[in-house]
C-alpha positions in Angstrom: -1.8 13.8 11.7 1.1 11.5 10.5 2.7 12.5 7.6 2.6 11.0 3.9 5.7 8.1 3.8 8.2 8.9 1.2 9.8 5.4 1.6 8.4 1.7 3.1 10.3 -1.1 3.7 9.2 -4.3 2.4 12.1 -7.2 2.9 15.1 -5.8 1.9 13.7 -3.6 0.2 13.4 0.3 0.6 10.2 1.0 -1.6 10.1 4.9 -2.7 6.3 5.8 -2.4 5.0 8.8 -4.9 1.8 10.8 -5.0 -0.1 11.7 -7.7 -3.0 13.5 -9.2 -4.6 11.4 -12.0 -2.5 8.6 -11.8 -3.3 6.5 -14.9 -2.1 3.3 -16.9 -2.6 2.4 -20.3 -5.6 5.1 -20.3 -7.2 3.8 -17.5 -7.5 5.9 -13.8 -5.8 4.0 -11.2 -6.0 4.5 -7.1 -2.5 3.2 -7.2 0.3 1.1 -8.6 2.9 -1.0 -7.4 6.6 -0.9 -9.5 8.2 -3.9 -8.6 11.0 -3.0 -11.1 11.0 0.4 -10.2 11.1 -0.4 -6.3 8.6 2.3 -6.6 4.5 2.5 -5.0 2.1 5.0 -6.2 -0.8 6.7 -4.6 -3.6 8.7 -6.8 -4.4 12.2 -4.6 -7.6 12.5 -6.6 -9.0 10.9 -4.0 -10.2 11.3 0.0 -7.3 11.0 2.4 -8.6 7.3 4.2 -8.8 6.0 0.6 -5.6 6.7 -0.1 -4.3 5.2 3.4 -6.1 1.7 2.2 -4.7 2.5 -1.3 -1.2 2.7 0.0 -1.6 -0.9 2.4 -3.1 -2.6 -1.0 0.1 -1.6 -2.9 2.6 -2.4 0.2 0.7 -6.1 0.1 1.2 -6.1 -3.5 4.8 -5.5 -3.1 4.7 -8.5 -0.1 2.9 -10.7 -2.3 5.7 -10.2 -5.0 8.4 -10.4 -2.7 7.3 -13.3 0.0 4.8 -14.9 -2.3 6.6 -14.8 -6.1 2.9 -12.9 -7.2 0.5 -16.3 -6.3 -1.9 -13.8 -4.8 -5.1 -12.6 -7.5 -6.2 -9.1 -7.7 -9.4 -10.0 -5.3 -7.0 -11.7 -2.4 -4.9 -8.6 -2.2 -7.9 -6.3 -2.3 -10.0 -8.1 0.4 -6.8 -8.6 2.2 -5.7 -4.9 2.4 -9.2 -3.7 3.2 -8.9 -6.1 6.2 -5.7 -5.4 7.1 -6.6 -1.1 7.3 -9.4 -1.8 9.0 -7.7 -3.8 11.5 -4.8 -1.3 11.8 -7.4 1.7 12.0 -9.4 0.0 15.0 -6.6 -1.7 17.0 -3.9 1.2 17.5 -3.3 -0.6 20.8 -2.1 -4.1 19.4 -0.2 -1.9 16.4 1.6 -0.3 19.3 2.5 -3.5 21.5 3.5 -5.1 17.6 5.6 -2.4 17.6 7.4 -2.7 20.9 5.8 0.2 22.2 
């Protein structure tokens, strides 16, 4: 199994990615949180490893969405998006690979 990023690229910009046990804001449990001004993604551990995977590829498309898209993208076009997008990912490792040059 791959190991957990500590960094992701997004732009020109080298995103730190943290884990977390009960990640919260303002009172409320998150599954993760995107720091735009912190250049910073977090992913709550409380949770089942492929939860966090999609967790981490709705916070990177958060982090696209700021940085490609000035934020125009709502809360439910990033969620359906990033559920999409991991499932894609997940069940085409083949076209990831030829994406990727390989």
């Amino acid at each position: 199994m791959a190991k957990r990023p500590a960094f992701v690229n997004i732009g020109t910009q080298n995103y730190g990615v943290e884990y977390h046990e009960h990640l919260t804001a303002d009172g409320s449990l998150l599954y993760g949180h995107h720091l735009h001004s912190e250049i910073k993604i977090k992913v709550n551990t409380d949770y089942p490893e492929d939860l966090q995977r999609e967790t981490f590829v709705h916070e990177c498309l958060h982090a696209i969405d700021c940085r490609y898209l000035n934020d125009k993208l709502s809360e439910d076009q990033v969620s359906v998006l990033a559920s999409g997008i991991f499932d894609w990912i997940r069940s085409n490792p083949e076209a990831i690979d030829w994406v990727k040059g390989k």
